[in-house]
C-alpha positions in Angstrom: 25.3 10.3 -8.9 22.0 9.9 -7.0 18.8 8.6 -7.8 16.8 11.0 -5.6 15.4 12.5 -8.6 11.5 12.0 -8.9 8.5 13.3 -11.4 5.0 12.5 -10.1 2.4 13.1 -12.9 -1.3 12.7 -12.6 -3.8 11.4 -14.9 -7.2 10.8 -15.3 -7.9 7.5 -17.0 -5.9 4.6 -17.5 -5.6 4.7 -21.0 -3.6 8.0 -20.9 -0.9 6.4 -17.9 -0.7 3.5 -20.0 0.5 5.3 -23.0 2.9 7.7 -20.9 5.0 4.2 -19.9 5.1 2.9 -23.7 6.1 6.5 -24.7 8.9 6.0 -21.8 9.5 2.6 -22.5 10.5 3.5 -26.2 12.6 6.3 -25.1 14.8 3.8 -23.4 13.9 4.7 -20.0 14.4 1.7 -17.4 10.9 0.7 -17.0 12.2 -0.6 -13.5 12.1 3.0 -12.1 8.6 3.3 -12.8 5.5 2.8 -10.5 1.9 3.5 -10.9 -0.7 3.2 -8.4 -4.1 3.6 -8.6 -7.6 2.7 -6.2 -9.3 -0.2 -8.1 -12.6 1.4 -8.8 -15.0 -1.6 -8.6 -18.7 -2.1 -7.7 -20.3 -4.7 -5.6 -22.2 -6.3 -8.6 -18.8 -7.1 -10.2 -16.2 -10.3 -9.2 -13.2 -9.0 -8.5 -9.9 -11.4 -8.1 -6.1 -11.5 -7.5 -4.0 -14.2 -7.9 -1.0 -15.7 -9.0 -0.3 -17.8 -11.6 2.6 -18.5 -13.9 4.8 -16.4 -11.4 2.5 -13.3 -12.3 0.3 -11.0 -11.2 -3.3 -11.5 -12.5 -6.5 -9.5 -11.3 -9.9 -10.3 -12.5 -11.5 -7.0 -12.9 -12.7 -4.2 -14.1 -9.4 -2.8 -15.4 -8.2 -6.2 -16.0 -6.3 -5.7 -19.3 -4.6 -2.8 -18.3 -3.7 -3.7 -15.2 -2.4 -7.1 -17.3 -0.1 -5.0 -19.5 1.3 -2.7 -17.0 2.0 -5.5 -14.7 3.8 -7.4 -17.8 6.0 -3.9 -18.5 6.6 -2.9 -14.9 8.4 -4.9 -12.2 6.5 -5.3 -8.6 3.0 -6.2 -8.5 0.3 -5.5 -5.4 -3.1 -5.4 -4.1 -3.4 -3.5 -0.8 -6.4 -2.6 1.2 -5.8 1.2 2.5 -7.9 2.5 5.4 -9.4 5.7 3.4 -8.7 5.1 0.1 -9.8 1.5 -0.4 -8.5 -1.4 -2.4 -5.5 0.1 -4.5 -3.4 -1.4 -7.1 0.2 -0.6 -7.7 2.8 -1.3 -10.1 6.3 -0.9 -9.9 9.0 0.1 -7.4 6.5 1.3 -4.9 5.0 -2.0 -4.0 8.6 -2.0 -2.0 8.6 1.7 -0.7 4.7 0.8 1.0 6.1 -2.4 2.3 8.8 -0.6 3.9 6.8 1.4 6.4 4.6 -2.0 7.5 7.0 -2.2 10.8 6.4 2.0 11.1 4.2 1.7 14.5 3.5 5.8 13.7 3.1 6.6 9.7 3.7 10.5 9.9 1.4 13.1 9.6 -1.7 10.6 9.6 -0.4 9.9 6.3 -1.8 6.0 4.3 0.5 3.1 4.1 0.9 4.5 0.1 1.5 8.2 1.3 3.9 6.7 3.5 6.3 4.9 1.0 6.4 8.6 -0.8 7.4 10.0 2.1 9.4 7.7 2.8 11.6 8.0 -0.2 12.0 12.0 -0.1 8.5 13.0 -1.3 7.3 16.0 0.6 4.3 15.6 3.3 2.3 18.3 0.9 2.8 16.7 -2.1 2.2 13.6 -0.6 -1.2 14.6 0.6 -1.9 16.1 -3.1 -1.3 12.5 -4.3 -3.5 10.8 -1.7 -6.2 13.0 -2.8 -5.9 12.2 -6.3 -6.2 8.6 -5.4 -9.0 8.9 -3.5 -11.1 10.6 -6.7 -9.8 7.6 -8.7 -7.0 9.2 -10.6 -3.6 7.3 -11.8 -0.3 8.7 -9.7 2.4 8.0 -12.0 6.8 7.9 -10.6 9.1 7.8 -12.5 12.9 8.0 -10.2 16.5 8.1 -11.7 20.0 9.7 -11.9 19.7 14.1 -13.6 19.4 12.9 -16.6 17.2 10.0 -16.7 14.6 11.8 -14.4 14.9 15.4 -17.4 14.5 12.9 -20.0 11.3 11.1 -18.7 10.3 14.9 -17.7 10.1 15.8 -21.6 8.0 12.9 -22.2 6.1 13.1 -20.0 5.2 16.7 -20.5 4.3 15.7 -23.9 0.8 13.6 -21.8 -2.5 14.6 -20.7 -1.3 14.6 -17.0 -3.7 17.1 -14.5 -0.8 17.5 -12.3 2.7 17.1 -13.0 5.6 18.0 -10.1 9.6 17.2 -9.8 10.9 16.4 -6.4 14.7 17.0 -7.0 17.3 18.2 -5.0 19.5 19.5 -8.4 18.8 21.3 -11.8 17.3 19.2 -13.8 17.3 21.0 -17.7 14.8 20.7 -20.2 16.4 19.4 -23.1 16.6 21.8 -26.3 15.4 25.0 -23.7 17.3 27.1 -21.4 14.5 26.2 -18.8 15.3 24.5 -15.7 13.6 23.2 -12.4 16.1 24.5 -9.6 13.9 23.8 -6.8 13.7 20.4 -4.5 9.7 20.8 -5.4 8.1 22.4 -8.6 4.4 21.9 -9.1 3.4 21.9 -13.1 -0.8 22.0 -14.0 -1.5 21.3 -17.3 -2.8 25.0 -17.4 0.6 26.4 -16.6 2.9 24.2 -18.7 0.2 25.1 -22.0 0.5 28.8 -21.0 4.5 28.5 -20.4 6.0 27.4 -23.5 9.7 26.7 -24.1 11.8 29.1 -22.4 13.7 32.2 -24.3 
C-alpha cells in the first residue's frame, strides 16, 4: 500500500493548528506524518532566536510556546529564510521534502524552496501556489500523509476544525467513515463554506 495519500488543511491562527494535531495525536494517528509550516510573523522591535539546546529546537519568539509544543509533538524542526515569503517555520516531515530540492538548480514553475518540497512529493503546481499564498498572508498549512486509511481517518478529524481551506491529493478513494461519501479524485478542494453546506452524504 502507498503512502501518496495527502490532506492539506488551512488555518488561521495557531491555536486552531495546534488543536487539529492533539485531536490527531489522540486518534492514534502517527504524529510523524505530520508537518506544519507557517511564516514567523515578527516585527523589528521584537528579539527573535533559534537555537539548539538539549538536542531540540528552541525559538525565542513571538509564537514561542507554540512553536515549543509542536516541535516537542512533531519530528523535524526548521527555520528557513524564503525569497517572497520570509522567515518560515516548519514542523515535521517537510523540513526533509524542502531540503530535498536545495541541489534543484531550476525549482519549477517559479515555485519557493517550501512550494517545492510539495511539489516535490505529488502535490499539484495549483494547489501548491494556493498554499504559498496562504503562507504569505500568515496562515498555518497543515499535512498530514499516510496509507487509505490513515489519510480518511485524519480526513474526519480534521473536518471536525476551523480549517479555511481543506483539499486531499490522492490518487484512490478515500471514504468518509460512517457515509457513503467518497473523494475519487487525485485533487478535491473543500472550503469550509462547502463542507457546512454538504453534510454527510445519503
Amino acid at each position: 500500500m502507498s503512502d501518496d495519500n495527502f490532506v492539506v488543511a488551512v488555518y488561521t491562527t495557531d491555536t486552531d493548528v495546534e488543536e487539529v494535531v492533539i485531536l490527531l495525536q489522540k486518534s492514534g494517528f502517527n504524529t510523524k506524518k505530520l508537518s506544519i509550516v507557517a511564516k514567523d510573523d515578527q516585527t523589528e522591535e521584537r528579539a527573535v532566536g533559534y537555537y539548539i539546546t538539549g538536542g531540540r529546537m528552541k525559538y525565542w519568539g513571538k509564537r514561542a510556546p507554540f512553536w515549543g509544543r509542536v516541535w516537542g509533538l512533531l519530528v523535524g524542526a526548521a527555520f528557513f529564510a524564503v525569497p517572497g515569503v520570509g522567515p518560515v517555520l516548519v514542523a515535521g516531515p517537510l523540513v526533509s521534502w524542502i531540503v530535498g530540492t536545495f541541489e534543484c538548480t531550476v525549482i519549477a514553475g517559479g515555485l519557493t524552496t517550501v512550494g517545492a518540497g510539495l511539489y516535490r512529493i505529488g502535490i499539484p503546481h495549483n494547489s501548491v501556489l494556493q498554499y504559498e499564498a496562504a503562507l504569505k498572508a500568515n496562515k498555518f498549512v497543515l499535512v498530514a500523509y499516510g496509507m487509505t486509511h490513515e489519510v480518511a481517518g485524519a480526513l474526519d478529524i480534521i473536518q471536525t476544525t476551523r480549517f479555511t481551506n481543506l483539499a486531499v491529493h490522492s490518487d484512490v478513494r478515500l471514504e468518509r467513515a460512517g457515509t457513503r461519501q467518497a473523494y475519487t479524485l487525485k485533487t478535491r478542494s473543500i472550503s469550509r463554506r462547502d463542507l457546512e453546506k454538504s453534510g454527510p452524504a445519503q
